[in-house]
PyMOL Python script that loads the backbone (N, CA, C, O; Angstrom):
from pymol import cmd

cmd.read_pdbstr("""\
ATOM      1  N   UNK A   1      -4.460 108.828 -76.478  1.00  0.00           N
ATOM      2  CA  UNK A   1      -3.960 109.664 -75.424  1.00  0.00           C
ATOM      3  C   UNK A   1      -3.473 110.994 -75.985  1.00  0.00           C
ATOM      4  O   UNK A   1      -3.845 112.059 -75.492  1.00  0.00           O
ATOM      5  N   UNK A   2      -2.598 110.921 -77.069  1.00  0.00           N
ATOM      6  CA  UNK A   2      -2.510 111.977 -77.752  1.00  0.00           C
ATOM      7  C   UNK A   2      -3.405 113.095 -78.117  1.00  0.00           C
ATOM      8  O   UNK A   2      -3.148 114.291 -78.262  1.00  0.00           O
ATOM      9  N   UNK A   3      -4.938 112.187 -78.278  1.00  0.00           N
ATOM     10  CA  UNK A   3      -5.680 113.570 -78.332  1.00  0.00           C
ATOM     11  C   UNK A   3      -6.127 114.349 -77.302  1.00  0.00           C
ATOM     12  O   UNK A   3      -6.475 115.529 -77.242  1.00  0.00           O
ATOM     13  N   UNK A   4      -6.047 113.426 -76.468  1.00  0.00           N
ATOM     14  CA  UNK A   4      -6.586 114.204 -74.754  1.00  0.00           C
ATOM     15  C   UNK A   4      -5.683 115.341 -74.617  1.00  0.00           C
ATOM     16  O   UNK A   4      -5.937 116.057 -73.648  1.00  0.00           O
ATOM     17  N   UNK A   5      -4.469 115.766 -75.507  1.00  0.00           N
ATOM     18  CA  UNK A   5      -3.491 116.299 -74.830  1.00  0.00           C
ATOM     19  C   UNK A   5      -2.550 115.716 -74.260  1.00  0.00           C
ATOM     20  O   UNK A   5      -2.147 116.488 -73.390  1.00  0.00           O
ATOM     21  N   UNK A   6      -2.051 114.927 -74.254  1.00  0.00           N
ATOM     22  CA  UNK A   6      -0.701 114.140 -73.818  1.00  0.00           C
ATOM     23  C   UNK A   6       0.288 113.899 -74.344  1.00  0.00           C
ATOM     24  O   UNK A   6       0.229 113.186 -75.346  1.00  0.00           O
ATOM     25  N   UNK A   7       1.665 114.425 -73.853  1.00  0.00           N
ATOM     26  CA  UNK A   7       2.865 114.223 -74.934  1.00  0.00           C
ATOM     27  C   UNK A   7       3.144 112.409 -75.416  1.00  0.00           C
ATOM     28  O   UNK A   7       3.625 111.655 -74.571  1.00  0.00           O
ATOM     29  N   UNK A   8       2.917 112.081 -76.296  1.00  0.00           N
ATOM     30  CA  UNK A   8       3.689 110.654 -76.153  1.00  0.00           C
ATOM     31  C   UNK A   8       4.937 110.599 -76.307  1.00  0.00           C
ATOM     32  O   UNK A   8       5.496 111.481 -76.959  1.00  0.00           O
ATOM     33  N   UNK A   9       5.637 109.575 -75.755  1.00  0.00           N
ATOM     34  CA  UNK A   9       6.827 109.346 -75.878  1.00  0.00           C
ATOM     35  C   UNK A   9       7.495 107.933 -76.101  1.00  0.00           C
ATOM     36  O   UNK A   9       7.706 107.086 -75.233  1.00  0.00           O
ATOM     37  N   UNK A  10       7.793 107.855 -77.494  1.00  0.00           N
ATOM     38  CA  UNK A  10       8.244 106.544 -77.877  1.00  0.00           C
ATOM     39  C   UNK A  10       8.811 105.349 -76.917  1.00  0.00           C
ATOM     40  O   UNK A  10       8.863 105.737 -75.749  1.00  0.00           O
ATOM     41  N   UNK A  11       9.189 104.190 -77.067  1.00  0.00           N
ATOM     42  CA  UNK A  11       9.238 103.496 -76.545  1.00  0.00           C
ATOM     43  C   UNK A  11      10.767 103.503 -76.514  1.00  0.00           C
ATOM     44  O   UNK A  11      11.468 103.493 -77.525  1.00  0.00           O
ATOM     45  N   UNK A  12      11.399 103.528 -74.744  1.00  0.00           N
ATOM     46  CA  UNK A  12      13.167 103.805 -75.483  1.00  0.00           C
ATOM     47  C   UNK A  12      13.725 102.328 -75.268  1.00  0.00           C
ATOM     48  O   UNK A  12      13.338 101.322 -74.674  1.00  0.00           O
ATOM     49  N   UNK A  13      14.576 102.609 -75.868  1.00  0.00           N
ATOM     50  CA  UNK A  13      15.327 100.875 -75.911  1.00  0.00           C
ATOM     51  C   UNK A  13      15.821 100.120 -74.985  1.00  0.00           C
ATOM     52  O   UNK A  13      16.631 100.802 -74.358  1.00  0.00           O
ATOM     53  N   UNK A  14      15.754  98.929 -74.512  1.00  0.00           N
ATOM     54  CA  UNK A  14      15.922  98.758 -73.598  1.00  0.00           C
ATOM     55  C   UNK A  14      17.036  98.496 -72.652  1.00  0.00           C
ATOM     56  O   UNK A  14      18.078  98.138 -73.200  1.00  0.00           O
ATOM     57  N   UNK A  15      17.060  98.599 -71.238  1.00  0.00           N
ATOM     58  CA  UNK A  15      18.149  98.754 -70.793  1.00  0.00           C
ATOM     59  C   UNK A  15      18.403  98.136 -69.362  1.00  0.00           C
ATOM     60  O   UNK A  15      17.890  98.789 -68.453  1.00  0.00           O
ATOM     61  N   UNK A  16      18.916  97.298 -69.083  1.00  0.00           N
ATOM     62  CA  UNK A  16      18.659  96.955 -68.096  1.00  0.00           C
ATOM     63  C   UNK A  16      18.768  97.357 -66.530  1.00  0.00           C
ATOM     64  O   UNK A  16      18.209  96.997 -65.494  1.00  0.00           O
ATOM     65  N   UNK A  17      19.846  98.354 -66.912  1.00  0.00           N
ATOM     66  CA  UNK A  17      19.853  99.428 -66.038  1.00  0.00           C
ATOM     67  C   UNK A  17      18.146 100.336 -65.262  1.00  0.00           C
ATOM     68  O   UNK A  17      17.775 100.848 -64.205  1.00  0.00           O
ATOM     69  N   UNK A  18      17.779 100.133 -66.223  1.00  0.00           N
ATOM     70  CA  UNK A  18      16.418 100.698 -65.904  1.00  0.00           C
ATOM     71  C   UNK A  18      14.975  99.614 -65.831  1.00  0.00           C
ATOM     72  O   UNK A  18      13.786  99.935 -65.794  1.00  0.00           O
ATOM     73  N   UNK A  19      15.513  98.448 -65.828  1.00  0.00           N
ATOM     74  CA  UNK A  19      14.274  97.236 -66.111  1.00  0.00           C
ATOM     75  C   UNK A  19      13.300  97.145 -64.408  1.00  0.00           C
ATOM     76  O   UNK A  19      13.980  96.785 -63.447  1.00  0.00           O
ATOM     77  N   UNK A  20      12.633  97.289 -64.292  1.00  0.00           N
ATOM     78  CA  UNK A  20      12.408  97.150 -62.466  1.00  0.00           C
ATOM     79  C   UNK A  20      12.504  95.615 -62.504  1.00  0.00           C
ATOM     80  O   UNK A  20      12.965  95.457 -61.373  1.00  0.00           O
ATOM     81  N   UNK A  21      12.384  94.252 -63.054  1.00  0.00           N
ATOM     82  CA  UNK A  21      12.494  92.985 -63.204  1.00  0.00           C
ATOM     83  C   UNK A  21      14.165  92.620 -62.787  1.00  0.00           C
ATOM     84  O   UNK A  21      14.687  91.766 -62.071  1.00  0.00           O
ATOM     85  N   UNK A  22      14.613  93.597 -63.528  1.00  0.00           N
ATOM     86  CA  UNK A  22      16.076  93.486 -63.418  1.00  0.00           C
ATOM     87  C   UNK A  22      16.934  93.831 -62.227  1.00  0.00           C
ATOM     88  O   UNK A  22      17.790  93.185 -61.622  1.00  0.00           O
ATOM     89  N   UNK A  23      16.475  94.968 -62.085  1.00  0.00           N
ATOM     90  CA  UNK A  23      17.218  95.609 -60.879  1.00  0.00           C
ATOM     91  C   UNK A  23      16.506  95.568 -59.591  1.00  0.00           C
ATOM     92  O   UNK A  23      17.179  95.736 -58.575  1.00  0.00           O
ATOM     93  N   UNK A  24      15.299  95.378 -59.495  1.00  0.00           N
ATOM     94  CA  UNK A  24      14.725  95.145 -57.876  1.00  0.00           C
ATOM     95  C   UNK A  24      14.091  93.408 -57.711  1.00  0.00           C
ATOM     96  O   UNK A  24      14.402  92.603 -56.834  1.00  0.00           O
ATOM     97  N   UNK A  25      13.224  93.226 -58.753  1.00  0.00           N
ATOM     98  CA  UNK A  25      12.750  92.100 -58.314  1.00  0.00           C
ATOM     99  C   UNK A  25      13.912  90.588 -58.589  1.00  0.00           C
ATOM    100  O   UNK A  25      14.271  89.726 -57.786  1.00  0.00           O
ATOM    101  N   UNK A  26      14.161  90.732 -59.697  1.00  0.00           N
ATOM    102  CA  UNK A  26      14.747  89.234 -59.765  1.00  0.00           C
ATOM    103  C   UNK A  26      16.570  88.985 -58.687  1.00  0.00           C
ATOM    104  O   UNK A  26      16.995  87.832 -58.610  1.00  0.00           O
ATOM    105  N   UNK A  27      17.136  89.783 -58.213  1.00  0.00           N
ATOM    106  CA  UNK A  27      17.819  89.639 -57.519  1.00  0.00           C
ATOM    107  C   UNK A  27      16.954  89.084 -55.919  1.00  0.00           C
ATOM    108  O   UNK A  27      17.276  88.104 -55.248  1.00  0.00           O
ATOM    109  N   UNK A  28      15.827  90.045 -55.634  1.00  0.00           N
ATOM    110  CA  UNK A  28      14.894  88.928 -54.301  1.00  0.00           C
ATOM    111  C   UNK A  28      14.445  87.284 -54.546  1.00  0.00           C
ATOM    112  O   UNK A  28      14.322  86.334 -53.771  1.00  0.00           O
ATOM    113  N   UNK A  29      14.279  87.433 -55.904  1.00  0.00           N
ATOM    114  CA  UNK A  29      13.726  86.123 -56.561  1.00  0.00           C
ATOM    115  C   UNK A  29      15.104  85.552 -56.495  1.00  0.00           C
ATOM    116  O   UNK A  29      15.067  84.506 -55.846  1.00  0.00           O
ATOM    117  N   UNK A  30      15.929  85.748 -56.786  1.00  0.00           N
ATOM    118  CA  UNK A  30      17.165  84.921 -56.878  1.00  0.00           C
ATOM    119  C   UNK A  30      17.879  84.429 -55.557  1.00  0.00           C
ATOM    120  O   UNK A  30      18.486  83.361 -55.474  1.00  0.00           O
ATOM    121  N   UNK A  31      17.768  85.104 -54.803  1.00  0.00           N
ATOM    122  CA  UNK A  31      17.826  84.682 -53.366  1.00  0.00           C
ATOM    123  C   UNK A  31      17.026  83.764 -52.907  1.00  0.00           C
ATOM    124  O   UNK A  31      17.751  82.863 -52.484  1.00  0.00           O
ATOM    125  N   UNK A  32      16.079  83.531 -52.776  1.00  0.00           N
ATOM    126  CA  UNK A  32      15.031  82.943 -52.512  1.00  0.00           C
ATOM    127  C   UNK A  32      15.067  81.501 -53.101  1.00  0.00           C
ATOM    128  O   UNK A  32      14.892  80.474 -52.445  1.00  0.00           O
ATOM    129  N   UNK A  33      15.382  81.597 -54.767  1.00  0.00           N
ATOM    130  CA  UNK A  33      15.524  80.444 -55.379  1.00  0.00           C
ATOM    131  C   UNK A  33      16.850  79.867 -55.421  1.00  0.00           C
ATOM    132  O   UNK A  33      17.223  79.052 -56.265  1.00  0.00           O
ATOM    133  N   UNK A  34      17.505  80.300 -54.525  1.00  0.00           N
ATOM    134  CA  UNK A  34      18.200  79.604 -53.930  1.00  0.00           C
ATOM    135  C   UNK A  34      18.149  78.808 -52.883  1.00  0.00           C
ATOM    136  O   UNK A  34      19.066  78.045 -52.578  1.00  0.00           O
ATOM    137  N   UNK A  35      17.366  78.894 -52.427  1.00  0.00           N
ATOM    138  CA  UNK A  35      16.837  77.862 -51.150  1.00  0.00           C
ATOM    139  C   UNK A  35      15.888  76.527 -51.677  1.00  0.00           C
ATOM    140  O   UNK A  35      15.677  75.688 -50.802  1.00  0.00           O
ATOM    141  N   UNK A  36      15.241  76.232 -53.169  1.00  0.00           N
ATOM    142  CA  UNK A  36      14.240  76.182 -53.360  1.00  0.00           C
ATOM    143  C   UNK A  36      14.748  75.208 -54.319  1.00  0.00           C
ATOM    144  O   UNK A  36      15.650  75.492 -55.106  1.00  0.00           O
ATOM    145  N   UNK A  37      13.954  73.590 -54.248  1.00  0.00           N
ATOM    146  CA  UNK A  37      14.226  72.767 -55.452  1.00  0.00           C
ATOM    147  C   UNK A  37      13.289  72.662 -56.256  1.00  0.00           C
ATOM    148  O   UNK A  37      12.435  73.270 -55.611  1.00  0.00           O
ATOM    149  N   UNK A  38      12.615  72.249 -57.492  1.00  0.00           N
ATOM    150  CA  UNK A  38      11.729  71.860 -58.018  1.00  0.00           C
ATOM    151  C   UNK A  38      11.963  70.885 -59.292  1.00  0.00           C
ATOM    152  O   UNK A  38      12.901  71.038 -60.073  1.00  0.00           O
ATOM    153  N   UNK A  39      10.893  69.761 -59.410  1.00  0.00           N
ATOM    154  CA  UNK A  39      11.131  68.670 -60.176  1.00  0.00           C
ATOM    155  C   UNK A  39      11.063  68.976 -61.349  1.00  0.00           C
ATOM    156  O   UNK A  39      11.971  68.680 -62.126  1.00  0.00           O
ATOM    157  N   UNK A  40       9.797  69.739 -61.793  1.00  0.00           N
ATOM    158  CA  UNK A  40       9.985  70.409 -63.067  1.00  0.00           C
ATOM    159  C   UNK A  40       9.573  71.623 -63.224  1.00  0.00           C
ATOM    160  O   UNK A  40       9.681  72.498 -62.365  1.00  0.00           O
ATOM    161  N   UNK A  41       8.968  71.795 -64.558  1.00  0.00           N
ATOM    162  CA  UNK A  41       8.509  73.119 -64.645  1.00  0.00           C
ATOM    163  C   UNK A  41       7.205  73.790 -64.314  1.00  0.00           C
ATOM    164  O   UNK A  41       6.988  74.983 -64.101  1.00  0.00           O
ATOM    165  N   UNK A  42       6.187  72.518 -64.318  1.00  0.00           N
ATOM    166  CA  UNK A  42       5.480  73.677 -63.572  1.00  0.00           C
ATOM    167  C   UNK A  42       5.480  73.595 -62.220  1.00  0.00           C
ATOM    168  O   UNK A  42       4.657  74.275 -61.608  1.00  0.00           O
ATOM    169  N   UNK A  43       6.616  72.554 -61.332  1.00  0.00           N
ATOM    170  CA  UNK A  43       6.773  73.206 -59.786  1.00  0.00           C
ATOM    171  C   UNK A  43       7.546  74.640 -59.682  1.00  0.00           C
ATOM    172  O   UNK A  43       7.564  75.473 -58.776  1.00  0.00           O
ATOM    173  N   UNK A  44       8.059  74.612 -60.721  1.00  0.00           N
ATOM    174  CA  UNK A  44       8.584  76.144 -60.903  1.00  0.00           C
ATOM    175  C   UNK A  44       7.875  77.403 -60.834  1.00  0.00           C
ATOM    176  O   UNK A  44       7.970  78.209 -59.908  1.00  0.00           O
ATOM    177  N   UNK A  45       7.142  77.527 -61.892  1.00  0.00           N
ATOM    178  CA  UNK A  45       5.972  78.448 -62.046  1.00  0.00           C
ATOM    179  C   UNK A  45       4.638  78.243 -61.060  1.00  0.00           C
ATOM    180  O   UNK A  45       3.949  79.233 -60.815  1.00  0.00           O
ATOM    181  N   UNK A  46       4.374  77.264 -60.638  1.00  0.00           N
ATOM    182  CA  UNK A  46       3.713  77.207 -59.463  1.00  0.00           C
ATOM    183  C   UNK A  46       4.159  78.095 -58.069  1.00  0.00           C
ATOM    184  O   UNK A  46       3.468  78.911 -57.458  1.00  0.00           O
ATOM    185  N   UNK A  47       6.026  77.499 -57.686  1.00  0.00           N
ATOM    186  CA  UNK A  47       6.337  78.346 -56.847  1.00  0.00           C
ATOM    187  C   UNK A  47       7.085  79.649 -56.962  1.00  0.00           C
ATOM    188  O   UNK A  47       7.503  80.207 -55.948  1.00  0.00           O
ATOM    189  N   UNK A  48       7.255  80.118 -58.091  1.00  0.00           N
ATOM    190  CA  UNK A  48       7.617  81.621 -58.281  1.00  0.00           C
ATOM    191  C   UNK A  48       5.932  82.357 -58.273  1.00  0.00           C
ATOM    192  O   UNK A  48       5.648  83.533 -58.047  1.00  0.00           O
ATOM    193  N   UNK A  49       5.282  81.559 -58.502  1.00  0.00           N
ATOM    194  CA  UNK A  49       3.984  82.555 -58.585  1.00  0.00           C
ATOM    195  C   UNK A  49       3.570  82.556 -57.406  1.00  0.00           C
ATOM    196  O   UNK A  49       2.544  83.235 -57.358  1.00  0.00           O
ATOM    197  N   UNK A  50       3.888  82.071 -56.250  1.00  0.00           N
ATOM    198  CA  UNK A  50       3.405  81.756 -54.948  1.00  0.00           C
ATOM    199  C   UNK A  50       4.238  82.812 -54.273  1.00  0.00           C
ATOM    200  O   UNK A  50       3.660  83.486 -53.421  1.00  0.00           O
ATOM    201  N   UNK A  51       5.387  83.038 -54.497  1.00  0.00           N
ATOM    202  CA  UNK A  51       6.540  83.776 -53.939  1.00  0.00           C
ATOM    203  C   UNK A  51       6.059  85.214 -54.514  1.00  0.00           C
ATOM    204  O   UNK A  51       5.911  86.098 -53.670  1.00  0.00           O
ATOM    205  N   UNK A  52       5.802  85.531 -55.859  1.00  0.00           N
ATOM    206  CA  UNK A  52       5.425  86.605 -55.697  1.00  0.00           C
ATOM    207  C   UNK A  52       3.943  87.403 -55.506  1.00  0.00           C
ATOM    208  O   UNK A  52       3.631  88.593 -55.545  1.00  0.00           O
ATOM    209  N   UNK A  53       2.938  85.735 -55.203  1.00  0.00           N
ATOM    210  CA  UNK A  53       2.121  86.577 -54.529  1.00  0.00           C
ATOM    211  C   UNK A  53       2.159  87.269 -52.946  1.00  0.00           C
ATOM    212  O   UNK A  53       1.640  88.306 -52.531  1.00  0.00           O
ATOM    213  N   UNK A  54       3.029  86.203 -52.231  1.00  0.00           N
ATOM    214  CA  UNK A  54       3.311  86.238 -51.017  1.00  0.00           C
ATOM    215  C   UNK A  54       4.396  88.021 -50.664  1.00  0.00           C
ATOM    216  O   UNK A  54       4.559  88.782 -49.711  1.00  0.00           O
ATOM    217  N   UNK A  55       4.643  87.969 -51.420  1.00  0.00           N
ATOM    218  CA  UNK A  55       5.729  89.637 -51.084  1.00  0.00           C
ATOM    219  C   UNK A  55       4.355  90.700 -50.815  1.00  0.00           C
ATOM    220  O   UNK A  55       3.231  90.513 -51.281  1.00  0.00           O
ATOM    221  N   UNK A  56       4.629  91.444 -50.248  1.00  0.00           N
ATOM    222  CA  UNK A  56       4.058  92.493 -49.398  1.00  0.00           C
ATOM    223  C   UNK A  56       3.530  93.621 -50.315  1.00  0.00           C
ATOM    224  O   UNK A  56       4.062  93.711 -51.421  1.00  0.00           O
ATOM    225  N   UNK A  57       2.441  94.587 -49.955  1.00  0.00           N
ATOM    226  CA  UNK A  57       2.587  95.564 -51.532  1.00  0.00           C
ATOM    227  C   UNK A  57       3.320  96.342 -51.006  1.00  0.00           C
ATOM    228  O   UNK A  57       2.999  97.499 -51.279  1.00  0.00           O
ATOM    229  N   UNK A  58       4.190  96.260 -50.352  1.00  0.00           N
ATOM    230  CA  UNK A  58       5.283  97.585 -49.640  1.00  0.00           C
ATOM    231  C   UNK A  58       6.552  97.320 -50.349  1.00  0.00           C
ATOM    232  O   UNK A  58       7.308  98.284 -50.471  1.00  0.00           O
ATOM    233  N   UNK A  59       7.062  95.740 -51.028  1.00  0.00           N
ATOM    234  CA  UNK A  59       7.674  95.188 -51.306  1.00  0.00           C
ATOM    235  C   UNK A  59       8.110  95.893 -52.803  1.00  0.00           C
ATOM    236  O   UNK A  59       9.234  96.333 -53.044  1.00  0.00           O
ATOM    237  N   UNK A  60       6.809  95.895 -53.871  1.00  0.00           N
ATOM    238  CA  UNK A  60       6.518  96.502 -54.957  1.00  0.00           C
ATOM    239  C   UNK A  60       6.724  97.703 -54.724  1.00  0.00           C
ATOM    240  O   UNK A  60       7.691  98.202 -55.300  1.00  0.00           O
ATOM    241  N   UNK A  61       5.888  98.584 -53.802  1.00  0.00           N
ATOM    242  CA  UNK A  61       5.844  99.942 -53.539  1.00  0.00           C
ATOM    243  C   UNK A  61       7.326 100.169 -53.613  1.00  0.00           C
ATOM    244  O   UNK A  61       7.762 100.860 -54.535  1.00  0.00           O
ATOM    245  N   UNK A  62       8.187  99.618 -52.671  1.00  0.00           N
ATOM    246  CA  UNK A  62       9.527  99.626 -52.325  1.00  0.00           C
ATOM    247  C   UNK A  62      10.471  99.668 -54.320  1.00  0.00           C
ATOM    248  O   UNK A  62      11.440 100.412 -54.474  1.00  0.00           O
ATOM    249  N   UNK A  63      10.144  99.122 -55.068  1.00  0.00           N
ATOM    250  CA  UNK A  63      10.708  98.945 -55.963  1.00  0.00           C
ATOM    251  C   UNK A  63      10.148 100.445 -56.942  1.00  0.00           C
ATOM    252  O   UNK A  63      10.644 101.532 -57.238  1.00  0.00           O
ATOM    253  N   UNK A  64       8.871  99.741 -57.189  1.00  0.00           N
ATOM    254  CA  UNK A  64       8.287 101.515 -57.940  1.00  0.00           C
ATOM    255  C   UNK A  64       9.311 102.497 -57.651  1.00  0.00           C
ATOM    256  O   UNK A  64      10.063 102.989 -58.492  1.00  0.00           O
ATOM    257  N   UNK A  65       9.293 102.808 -56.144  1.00  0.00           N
ATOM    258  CA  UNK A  65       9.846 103.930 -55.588  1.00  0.00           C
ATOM    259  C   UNK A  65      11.311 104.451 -55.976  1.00  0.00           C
ATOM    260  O   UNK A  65      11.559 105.610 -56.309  1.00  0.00           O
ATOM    261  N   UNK A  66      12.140 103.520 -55.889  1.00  0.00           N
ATOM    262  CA  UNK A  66      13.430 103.135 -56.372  1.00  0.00           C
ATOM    263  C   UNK A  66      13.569 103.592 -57.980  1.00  0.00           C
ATOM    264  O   UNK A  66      14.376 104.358 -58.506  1.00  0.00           O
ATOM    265  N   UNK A  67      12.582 102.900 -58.491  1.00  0.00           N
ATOM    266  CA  UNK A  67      12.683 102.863 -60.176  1.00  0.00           C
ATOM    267  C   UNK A  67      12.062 104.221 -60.917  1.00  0.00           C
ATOM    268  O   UNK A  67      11.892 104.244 -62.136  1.00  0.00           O
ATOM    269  N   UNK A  68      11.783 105.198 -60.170  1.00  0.00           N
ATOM    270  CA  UNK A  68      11.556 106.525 -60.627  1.00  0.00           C
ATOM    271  C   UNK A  68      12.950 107.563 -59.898  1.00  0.00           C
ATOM    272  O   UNK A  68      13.164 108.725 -60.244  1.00  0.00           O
ATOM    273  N   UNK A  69      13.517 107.030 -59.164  1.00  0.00           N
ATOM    274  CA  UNK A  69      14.733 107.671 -58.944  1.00  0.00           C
ATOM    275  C   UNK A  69      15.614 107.387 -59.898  1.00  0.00           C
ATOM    276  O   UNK A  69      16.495 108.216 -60.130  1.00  0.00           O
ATOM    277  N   UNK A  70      15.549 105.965 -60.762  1.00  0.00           N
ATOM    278  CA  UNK A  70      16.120 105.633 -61.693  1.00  0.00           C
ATOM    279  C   UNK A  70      15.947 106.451 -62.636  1.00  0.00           C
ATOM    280  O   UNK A  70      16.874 107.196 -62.953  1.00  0.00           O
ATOM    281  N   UNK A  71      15.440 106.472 -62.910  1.00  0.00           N
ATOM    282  CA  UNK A  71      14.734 107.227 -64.497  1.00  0.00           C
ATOM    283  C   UNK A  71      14.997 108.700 -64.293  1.00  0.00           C
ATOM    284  O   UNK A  71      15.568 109.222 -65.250  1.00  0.00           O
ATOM    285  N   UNK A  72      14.711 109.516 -63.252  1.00  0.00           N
ATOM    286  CA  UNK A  72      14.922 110.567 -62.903  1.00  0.00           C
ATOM    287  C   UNK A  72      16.662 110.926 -63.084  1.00  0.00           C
ATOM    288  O   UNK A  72      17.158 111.981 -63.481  1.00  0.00           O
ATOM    289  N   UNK A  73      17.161 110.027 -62.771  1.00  0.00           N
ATOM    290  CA  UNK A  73      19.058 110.167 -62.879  1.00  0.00           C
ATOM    291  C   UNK A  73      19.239 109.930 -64.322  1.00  0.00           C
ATOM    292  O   UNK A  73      20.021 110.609 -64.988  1.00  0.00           O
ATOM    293  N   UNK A  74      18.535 108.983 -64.809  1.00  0.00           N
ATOM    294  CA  UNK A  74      18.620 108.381 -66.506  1.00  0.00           C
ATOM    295  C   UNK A  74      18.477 109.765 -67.109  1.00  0.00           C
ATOM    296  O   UNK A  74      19.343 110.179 -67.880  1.00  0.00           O
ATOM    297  N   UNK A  75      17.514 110.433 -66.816  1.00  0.00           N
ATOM    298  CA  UNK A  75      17.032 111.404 -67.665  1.00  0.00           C
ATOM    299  C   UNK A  75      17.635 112.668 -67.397  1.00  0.00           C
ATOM    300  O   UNK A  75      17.592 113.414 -68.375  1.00  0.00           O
ATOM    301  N   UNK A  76      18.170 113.137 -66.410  1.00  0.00           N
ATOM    302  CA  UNK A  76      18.800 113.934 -66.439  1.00  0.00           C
ATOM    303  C   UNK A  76      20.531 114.107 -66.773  1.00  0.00           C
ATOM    304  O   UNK A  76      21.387 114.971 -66.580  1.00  0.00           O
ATOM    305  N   UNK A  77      20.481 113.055 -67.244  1.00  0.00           N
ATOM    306  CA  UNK A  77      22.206 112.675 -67.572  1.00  0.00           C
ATOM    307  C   UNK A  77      21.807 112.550 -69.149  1.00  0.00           C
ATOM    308  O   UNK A  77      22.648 112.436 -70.041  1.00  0.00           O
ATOM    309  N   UNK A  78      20.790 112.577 -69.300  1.00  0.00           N
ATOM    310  CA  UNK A  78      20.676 112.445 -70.790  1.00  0.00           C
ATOM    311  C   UNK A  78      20.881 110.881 -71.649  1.00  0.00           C
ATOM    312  O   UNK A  78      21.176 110.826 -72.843  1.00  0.00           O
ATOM    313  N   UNK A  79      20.686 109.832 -70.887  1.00  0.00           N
ATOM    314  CA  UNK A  79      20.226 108.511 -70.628  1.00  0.00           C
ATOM    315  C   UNK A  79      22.014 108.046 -70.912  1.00  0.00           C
ATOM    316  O   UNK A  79      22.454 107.081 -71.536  1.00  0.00           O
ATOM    317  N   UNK A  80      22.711 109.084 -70.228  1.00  0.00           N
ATOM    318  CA  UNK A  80      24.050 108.081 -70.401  1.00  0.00           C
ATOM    319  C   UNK A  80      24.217 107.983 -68.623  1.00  0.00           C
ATOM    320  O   UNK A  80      24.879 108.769 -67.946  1.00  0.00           O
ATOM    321  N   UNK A  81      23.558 106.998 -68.191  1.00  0.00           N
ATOM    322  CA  UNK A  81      24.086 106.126 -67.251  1.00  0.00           C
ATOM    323  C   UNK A  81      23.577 105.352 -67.415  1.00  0.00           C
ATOM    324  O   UNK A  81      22.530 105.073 -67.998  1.00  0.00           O
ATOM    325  N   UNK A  82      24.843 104.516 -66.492  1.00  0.00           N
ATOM    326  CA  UNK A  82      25.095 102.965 -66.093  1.00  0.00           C
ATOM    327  C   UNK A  82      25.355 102.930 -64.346  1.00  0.00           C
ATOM    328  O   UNK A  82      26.199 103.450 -63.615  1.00  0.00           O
ATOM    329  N   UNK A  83      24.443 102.245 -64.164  1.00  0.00           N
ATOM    330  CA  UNK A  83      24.467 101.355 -62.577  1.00  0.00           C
ATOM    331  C   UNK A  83      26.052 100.878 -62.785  1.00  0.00           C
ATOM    332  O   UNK A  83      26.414 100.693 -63.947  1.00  0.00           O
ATOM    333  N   UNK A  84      27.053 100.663 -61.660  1.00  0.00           N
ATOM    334  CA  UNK A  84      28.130 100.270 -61.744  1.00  0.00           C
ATOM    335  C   UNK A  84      28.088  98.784 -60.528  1.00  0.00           C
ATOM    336  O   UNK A  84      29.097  98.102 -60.352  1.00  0.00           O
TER     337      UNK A  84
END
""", "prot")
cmd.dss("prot")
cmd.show_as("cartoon", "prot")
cmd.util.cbc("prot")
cmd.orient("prot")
């Protein structure tokens, strides 16, 4: 990519403040699996994979959307924020 002309930019450390897993999806997932028993593990992974095929792509869209406002505040603070 670099040679096409493209700035790269290292990989920054991670944060959970900025994770989209963290901050949009697994709080829906956590709701949800709260309603939800399973015997073992792969009724688990069977029904988390069912749950997130079943979410909407507006659902995702909805998060993307969110998670570049993130980054946009991250980066202009000079990556000192924290979600409170």
């Amino acid at each position: 990519m670099g040679a096409c002309g493209w700035e790269l930019f290292g990989q920054p450390p991670y944060c959970p403040n900025l994770a989209p897993s963290d901050y949009y999806l697994f709080p829906h997932m956590k709701t949800w699996l709260t309603t939800q028993r399973f015997d073992d593990d792969e009724e688990l992974h069977a029904g988390v994979s069912a749950w997130l095929k079943s979410q909407a792509a507006a659902f995702y869209d909805d998060g993307i959307t969110k998670l570049v406002y993130r980054y946009d505040k991250c980066l202009n603070l000079y990556g000192d924020y924290i979600e409170k």
